[in-house]
N, CA, C and O atoms as a GROMACS GRO file, in nm:
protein
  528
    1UNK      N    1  15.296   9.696  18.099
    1UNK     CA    2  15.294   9.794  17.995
    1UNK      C    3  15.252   9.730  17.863
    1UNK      O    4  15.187   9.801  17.786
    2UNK      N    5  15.285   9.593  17.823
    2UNK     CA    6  15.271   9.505  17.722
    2UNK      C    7  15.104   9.508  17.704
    2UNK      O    8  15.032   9.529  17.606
    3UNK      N    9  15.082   9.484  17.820
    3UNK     CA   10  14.912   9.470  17.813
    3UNK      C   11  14.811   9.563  17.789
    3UNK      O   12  14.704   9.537  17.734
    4UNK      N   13  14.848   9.681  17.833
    4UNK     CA   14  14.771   9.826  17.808
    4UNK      C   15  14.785   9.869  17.718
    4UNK      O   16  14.706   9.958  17.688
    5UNK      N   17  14.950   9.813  17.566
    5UNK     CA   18  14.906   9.834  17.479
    5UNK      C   19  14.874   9.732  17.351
    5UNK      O   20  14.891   9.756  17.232
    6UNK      N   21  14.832   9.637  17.401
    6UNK     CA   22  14.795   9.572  17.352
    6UNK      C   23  14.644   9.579  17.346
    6UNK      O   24  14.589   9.515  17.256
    7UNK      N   25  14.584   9.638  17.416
    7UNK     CA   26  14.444   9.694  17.411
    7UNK      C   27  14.359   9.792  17.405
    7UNK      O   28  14.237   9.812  17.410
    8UNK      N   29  14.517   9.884  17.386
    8UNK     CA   30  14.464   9.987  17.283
    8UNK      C   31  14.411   9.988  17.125
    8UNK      O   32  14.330  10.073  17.087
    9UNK      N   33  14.461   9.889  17.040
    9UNK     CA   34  14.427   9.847  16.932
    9UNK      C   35  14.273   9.798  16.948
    9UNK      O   36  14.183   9.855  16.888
   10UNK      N   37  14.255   9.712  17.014
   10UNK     CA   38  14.116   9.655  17.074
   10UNK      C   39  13.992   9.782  17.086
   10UNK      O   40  13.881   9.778  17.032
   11UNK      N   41  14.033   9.867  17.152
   11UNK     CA   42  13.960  10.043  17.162
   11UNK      C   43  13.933  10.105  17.053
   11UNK      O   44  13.834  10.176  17.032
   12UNK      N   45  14.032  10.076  16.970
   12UNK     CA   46  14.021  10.184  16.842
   12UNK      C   47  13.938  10.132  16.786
   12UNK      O   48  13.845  10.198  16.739
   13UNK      N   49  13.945   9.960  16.769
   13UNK     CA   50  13.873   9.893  16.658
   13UNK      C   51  13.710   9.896  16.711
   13UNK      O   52  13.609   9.895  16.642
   14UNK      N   53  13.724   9.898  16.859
   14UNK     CA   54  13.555   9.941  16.851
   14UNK      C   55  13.524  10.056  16.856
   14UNK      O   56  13.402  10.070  16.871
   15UNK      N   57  13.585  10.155  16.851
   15UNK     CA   58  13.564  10.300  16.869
   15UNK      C   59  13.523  10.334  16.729
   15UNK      O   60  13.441  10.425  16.719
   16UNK      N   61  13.581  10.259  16.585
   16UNK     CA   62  13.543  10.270  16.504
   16UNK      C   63  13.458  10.189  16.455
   16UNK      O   64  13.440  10.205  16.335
   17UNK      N   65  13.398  10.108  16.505
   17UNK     CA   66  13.306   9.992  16.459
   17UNK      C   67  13.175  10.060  16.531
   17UNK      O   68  13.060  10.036  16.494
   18UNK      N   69  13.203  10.134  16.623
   18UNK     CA   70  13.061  10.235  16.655
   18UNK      C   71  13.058  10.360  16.592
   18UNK      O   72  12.968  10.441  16.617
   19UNK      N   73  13.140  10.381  16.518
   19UNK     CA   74  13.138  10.524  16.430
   19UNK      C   75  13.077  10.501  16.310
   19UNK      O   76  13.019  10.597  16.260
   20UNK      N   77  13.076  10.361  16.231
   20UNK     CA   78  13.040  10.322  16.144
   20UNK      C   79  12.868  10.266  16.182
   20UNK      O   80  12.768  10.300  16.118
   21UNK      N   81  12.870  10.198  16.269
   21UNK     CA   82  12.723  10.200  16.312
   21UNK      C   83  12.652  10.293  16.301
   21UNK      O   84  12.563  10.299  16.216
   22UNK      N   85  12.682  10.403  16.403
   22UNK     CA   86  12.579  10.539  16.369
   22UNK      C   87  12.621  10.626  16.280
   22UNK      O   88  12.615  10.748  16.293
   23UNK      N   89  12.682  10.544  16.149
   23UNK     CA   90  12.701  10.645  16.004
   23UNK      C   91  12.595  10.547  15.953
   23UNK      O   92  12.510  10.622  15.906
   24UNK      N   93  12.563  10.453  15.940
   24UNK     CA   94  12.481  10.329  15.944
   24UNK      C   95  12.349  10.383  15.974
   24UNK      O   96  12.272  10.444  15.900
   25UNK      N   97  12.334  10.344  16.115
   25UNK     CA   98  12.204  10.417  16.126
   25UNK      C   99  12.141  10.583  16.137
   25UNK      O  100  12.029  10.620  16.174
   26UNK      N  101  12.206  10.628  16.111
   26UNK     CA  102  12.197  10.786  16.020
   26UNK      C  103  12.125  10.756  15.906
   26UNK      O  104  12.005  10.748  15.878
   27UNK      N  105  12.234  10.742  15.845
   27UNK     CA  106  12.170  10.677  15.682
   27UNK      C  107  12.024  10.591  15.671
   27UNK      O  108  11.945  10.637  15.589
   28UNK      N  109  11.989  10.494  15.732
   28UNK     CA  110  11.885  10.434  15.778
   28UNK      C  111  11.738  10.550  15.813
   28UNK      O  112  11.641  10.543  15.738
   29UNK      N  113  11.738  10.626  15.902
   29UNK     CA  114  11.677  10.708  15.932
   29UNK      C  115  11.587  10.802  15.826
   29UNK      O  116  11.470  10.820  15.795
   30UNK      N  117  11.750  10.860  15.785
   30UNK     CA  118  11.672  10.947  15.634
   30UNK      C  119  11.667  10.897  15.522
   30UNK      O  120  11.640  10.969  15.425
   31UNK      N  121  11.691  10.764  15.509
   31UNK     CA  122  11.621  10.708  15.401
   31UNK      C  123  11.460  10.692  15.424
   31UNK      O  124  11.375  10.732  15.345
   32UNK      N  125  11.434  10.621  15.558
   32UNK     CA  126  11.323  10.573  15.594
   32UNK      C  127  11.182  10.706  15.604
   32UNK      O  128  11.068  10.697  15.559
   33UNK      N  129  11.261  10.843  15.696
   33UNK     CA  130  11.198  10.979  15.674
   33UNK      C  131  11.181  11.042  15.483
   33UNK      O  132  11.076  11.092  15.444
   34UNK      N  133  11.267  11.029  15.416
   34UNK     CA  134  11.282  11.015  15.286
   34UNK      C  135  11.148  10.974  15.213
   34UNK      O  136  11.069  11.043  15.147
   35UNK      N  137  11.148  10.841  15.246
   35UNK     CA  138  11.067  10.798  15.164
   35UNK      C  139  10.889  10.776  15.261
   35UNK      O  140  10.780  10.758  15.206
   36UNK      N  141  10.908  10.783  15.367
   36UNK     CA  142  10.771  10.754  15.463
   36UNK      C  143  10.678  10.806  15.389
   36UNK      O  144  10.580  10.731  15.397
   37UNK      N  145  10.653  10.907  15.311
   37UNK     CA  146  10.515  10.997  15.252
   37UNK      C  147  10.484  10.832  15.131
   37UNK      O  148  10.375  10.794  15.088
   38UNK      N  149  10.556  10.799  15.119
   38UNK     CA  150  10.479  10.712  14.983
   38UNK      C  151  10.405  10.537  15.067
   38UNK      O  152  10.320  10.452  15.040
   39UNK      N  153  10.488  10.562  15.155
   39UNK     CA  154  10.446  10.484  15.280
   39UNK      C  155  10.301  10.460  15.336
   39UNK      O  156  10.222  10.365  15.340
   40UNK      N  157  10.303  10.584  15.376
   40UNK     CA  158  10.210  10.660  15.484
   40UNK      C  159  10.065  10.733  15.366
   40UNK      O  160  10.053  10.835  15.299
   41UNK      N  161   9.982  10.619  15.392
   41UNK     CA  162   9.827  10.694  15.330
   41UNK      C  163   9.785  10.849  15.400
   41UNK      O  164   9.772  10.876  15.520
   42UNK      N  165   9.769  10.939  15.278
   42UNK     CA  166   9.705  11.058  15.396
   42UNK      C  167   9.568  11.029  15.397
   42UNK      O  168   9.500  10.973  15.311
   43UNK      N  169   9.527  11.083  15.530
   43UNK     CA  170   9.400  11.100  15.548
   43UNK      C  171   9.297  11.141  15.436
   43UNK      O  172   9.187  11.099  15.471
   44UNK      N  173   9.293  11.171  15.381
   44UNK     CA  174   9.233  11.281  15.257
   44UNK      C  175   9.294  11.214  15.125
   44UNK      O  176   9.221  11.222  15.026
   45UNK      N  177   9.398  11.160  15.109
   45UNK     CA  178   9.437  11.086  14.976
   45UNK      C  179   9.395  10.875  14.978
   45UNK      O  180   9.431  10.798  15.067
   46UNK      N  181   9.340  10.851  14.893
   46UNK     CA  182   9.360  10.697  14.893
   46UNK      C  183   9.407  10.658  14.822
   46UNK      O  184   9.420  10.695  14.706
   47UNK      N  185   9.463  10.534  14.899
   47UNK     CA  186   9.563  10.469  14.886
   47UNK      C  187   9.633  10.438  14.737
   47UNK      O  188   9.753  10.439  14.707
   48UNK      N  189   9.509  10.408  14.649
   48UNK     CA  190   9.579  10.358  14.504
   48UNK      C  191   9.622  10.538  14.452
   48UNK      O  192   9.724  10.522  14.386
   49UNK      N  193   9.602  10.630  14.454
   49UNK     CA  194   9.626  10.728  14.392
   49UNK      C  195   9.811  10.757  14.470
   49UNK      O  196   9.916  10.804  14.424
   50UNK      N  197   9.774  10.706  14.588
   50UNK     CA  198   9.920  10.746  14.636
   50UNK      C  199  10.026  10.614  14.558
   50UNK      O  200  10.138  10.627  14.509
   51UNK      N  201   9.956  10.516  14.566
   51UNK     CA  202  10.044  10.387  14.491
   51UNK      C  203  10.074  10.443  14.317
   51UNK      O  204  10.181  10.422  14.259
   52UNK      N  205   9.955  10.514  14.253
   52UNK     CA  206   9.985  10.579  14.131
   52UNK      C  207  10.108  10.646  14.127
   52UNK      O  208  10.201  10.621  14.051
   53UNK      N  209  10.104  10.746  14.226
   53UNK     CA  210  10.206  10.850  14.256
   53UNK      C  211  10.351  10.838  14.283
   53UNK      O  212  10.436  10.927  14.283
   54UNK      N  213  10.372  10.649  14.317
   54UNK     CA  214  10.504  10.568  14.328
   54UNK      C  215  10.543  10.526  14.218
   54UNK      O  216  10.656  10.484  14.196
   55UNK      N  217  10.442  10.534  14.128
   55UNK     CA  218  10.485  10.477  14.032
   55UNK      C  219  10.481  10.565  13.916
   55UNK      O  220  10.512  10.522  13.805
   56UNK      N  221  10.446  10.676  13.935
   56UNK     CA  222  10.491  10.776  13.805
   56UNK      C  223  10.628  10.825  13.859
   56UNK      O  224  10.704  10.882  13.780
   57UNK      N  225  10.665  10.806  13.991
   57UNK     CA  226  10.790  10.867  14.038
   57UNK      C  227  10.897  10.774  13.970
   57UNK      O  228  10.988  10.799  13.890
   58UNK      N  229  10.852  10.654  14.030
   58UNK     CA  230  10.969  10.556  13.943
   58UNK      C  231  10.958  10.594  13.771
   58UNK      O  232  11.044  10.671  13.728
   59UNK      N  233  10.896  10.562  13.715
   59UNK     CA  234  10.865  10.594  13.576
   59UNK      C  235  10.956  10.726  13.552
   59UNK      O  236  11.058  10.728  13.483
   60UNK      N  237  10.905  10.827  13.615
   60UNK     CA  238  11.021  10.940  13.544
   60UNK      C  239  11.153  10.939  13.559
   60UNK      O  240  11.232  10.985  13.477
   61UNK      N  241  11.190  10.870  13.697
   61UNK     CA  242  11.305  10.850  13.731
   61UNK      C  243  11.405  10.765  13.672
   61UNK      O  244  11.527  10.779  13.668
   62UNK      N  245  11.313  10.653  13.618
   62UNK     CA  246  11.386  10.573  13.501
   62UNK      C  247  11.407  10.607  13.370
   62UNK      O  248  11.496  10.561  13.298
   63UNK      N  249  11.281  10.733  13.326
   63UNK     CA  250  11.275  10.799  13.168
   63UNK      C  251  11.443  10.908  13.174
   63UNK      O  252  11.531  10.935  13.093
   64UNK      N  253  11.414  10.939  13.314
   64UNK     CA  254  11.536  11.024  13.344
   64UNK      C  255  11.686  10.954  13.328
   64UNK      O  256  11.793  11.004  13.295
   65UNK      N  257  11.657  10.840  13.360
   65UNK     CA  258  11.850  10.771  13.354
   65UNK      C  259  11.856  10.724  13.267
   65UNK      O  260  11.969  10.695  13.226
   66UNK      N  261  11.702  10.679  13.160
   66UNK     CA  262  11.744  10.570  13.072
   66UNK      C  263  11.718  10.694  12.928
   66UNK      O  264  11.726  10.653  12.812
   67UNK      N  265  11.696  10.804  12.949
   67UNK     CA  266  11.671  10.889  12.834
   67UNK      C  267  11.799  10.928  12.731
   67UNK      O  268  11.793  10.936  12.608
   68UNK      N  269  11.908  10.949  12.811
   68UNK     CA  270  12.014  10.993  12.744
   68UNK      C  271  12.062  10.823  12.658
   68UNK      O  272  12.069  10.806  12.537
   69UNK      N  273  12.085  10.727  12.757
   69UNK     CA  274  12.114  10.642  12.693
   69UNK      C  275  12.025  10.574  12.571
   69UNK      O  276  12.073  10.476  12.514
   70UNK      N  277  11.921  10.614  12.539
   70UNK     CA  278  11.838  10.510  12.466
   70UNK      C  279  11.820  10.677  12.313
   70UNK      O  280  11.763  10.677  12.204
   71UNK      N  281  11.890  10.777  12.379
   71UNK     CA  282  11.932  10.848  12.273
   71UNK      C  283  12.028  10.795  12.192
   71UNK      O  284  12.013  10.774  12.072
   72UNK      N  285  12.143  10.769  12.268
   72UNK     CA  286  12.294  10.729  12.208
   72UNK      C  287  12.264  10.641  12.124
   72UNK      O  288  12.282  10.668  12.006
   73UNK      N  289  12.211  10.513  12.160
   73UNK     CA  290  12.171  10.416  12.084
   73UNK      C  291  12.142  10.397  12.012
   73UNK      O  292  12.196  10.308  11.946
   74UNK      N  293  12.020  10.474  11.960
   74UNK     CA  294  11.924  10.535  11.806
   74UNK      C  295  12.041  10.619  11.765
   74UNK      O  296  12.076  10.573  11.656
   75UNK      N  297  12.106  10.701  11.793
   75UNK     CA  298  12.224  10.775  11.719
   75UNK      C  299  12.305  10.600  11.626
   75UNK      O  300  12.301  10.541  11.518
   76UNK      N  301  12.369  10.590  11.764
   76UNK     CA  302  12.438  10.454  11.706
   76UNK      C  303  12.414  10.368  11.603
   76UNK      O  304  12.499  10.341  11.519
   77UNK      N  305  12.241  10.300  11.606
   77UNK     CA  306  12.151  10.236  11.538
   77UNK      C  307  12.157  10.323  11.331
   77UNK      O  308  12.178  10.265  11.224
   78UNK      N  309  12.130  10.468  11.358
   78UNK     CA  310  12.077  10.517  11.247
   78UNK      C  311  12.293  10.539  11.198
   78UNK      O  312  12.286  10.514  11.078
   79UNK      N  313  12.388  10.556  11.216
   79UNK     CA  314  12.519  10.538  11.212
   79UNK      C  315  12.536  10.423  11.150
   79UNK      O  316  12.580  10.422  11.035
   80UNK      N  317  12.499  10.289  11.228
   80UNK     CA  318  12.538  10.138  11.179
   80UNK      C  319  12.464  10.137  11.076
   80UNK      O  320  12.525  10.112  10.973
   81UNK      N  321  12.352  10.156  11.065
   81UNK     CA  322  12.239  10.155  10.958
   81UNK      C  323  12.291  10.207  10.824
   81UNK      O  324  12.264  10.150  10.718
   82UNK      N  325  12.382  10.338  10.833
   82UNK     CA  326  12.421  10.406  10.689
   82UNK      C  327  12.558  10.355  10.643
   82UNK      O  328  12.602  10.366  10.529
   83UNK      N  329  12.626  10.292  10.759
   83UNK     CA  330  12.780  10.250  10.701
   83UNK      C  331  12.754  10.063  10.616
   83UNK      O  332  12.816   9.999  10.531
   84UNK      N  333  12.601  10.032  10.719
   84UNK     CA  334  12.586   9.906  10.645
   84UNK      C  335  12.543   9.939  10.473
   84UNK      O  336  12.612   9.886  10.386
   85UNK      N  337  12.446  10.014  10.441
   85UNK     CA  338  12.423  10.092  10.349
   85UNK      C  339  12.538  10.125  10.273
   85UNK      O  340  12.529  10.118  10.150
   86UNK      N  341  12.660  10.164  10.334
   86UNK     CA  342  12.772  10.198  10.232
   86UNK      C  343  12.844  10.127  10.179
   86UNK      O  344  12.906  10.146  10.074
   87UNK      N  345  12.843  10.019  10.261
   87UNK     CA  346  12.934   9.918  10.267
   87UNK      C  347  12.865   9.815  10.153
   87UNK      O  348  12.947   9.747  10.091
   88UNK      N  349  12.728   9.796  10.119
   88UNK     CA  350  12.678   9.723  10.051
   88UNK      C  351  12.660   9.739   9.912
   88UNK      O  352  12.642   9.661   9.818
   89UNK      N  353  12.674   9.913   9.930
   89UNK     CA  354  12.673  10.020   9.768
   89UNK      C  355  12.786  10.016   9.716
   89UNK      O  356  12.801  10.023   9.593
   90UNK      N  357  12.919  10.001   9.828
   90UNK     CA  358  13.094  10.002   9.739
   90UNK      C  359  13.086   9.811   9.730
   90UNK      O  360  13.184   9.771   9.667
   91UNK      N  361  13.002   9.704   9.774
   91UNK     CA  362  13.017   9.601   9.727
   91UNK      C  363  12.946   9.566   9.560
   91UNK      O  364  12.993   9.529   9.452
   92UNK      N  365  12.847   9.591   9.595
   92UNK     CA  366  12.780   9.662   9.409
   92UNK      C  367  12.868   9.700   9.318
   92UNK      O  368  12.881   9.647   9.208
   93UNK      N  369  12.935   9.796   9.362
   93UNK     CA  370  13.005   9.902   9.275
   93UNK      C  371  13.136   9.812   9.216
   93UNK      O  372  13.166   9.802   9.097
   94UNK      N  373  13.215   9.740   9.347
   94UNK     CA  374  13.308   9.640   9.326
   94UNK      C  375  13.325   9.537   9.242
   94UNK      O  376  13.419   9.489   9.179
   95UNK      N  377  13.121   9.498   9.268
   95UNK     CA  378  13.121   9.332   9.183
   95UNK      C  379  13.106   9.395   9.014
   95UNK      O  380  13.157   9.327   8.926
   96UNK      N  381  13.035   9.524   8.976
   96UNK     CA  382  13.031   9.575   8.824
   96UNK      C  383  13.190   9.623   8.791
   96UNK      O  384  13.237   9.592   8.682
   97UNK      N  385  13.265   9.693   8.881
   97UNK     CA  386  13.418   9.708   8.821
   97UNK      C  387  13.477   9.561   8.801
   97UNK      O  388  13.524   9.580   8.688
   98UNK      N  389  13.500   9.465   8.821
   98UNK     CA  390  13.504   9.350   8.853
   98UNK      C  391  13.468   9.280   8.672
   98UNK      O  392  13.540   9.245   8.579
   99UNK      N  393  13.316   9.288   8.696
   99UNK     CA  394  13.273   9.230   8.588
   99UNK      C  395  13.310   9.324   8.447
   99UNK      O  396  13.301   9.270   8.336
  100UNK      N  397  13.351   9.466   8.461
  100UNK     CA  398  13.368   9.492   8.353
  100UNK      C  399  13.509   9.450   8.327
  100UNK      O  400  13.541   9.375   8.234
  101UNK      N  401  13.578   9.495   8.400
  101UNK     CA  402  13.747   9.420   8.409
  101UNK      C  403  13.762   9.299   8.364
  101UNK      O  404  13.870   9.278   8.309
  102UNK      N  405  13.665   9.183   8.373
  102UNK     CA  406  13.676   9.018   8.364
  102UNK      C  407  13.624   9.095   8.182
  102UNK      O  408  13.720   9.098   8.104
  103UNK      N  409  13.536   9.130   8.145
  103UNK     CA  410  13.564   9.158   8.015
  103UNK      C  411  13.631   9.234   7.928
  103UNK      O  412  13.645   9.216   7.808
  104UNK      N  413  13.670   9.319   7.995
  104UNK     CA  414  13.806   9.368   7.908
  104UNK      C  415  13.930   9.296   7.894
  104UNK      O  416  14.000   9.305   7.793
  105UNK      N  417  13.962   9.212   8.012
  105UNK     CA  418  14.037   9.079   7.979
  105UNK      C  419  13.998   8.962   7.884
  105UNK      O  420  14.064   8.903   7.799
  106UNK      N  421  13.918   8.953   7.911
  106UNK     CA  422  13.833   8.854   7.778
  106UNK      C  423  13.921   8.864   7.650
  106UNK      O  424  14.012   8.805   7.593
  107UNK      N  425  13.817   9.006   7.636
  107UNK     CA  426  13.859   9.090   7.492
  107UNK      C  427  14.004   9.117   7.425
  107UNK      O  428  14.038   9.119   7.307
  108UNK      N  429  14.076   9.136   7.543
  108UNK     CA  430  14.226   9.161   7.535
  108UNK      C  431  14.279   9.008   7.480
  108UNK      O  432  14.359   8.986   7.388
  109UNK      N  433  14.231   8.942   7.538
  109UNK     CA  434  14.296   8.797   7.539
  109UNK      C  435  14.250   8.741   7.348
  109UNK      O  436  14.316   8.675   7.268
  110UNK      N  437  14.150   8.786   7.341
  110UNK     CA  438  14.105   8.760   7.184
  110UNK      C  439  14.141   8.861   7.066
  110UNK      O  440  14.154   8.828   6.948
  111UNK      N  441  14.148   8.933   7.093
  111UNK     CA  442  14.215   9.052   7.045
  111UNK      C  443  14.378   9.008   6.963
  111UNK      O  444  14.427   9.010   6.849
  112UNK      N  445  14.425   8.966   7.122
  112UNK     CA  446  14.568   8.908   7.133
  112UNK      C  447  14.606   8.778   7.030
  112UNK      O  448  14.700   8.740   6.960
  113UNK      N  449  14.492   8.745   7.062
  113UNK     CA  450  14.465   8.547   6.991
  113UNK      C  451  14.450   8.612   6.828
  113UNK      O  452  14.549   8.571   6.766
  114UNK      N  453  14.376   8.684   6.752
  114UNK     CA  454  14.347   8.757   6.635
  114UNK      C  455  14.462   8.844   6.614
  114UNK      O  456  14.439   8.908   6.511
  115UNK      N  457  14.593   8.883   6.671
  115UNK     CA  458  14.684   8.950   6.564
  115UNK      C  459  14.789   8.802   6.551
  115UNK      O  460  14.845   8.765   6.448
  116UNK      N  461  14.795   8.737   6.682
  116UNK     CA  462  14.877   8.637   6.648
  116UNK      C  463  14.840   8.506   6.554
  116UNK      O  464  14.909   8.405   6.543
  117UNK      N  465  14.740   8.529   6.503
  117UNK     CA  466  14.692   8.403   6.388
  117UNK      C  467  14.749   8.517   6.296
  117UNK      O  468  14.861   8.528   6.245
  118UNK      N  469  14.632   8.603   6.289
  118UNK     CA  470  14.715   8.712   6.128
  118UNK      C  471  14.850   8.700   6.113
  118UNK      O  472  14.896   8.669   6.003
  119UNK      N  473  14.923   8.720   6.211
  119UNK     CA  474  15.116   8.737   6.206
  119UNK      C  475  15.166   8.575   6.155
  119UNK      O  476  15.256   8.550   6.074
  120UNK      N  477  15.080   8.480   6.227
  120UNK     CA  478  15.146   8.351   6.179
  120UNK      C  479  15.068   8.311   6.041
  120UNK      O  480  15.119   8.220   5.975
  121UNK      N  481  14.970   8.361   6.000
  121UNK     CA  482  14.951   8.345   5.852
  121UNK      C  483  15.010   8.412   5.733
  121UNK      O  484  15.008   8.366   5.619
  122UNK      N  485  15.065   8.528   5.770
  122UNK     CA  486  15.130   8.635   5.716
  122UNK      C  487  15.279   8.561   5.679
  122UNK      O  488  15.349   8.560   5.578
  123UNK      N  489  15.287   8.513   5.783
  123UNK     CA  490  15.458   8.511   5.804
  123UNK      C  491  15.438   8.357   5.705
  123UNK      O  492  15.539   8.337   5.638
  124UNK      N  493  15.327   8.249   5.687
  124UNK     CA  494  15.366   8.147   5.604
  124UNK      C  495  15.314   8.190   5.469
  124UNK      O  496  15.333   8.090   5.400
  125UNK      N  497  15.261   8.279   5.395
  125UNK     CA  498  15.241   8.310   5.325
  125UNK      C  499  15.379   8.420   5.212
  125UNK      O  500  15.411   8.442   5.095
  126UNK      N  501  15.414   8.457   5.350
  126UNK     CA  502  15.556   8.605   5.247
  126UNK      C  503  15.630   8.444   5.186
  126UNK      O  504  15.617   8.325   5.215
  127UNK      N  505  15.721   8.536   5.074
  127UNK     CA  506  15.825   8.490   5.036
  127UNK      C  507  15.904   8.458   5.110
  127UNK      O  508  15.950   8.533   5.196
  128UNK      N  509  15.941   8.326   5.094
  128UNK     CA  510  16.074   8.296   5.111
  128UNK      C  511  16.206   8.344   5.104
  128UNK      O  512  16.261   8.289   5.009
  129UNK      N  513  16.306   8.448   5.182
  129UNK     CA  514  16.438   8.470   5.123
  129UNK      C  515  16.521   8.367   5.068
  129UNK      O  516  16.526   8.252   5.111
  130UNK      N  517  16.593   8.418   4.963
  130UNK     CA  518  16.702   8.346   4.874
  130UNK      C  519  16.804   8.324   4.952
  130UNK      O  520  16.847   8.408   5.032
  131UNK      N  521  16.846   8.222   4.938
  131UNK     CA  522  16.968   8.191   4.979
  131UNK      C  523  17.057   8.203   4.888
  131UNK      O  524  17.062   8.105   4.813
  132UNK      N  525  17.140   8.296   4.862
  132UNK     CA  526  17.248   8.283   4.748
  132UNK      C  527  17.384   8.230   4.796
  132UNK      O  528  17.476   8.215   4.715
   0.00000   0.00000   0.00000
C-alpha cells in the first residue's frame, strides 16, 4: 500500500508537467500563426515593402507605449523648469532684502554712534551741580 502511494505523487507531477507543456506549446503555435504574415513573402508583395511594413508596425507600437510616457516627462520637464525659475527669482529677491537690511543696520548703528557723542558732549559741557 506504501508503494502505490508513493507514486501517486510521481503521476500528478507528470500529469502536470504535461499540462504545462501543451499550455507551452499552444502558446508557441499562435504566436508563430500570429506573426507568420510578416514572415512569409506574398506572392504579389516584395520582400523589402513587407520588411517596411515590420517596421512601421514596430514604430507605432513603440510611439504607442512610449507616447504617454514621453508626455509626462515634458509635463515634468516644463514643472522643474518653472519651480527652478522660482526658486532663483525668491533667491534675487532674498539677496536685495538682505542688502537693504545690511543697510539699514549700518545706518542704525551710526545714527546710534551720532546721538551718543551728542549726549556725551552735552553732558561735559552742562553745568556742574553745587554741592552745598
Amino acid at each position: 500500500m506504501n508503494a502505490l502511494q508513493a507514486e501517486k505523487p510521481e503521476m500528478d507531477e507528470e500529469a502536470s508537467l504535461a499540462a504545462v507543456s501543451e499550455v507551452e506549446a499552444g502558446i508557441r503555435d499562435f504566436v508563430r500563426k500570429d506573426i507568420a504574415y510578416l514572415r512569409r513573402p506574398a506572392a504579389d508583395t516584395p520582400a523589402d515593402s513587407l520588411a517596411d511594413a515590420a517596421v512601421t508596425n514596430v514604430s507605432t507600437l513603440i510611439q504607442r507605449v512610449s507616447g504617454a510616457s514621453l508626455a509626462e516627462i515634458e509635463t515634468l520637464i516644463a514643472e522643474l523648469e518653472g519651480l527652478r525659475n522660482l526658486v532663483h527669482n525668491e533667491g534675487q529677491r532674498i539677496q536685495r532684502e538682505l542688502a537693504s537690511y545690511s543697510q539699514l543696520s549700518q545706518t542704525a548703528m551710526k545714527s546710534t554712534r551720532m546721538i551718543a557723542d551728542s549726549l556725551a558732549q552735552w553732558k561735559l559741557s552742562a553745568p556742574q551741580p553745587r554741592e552745598d
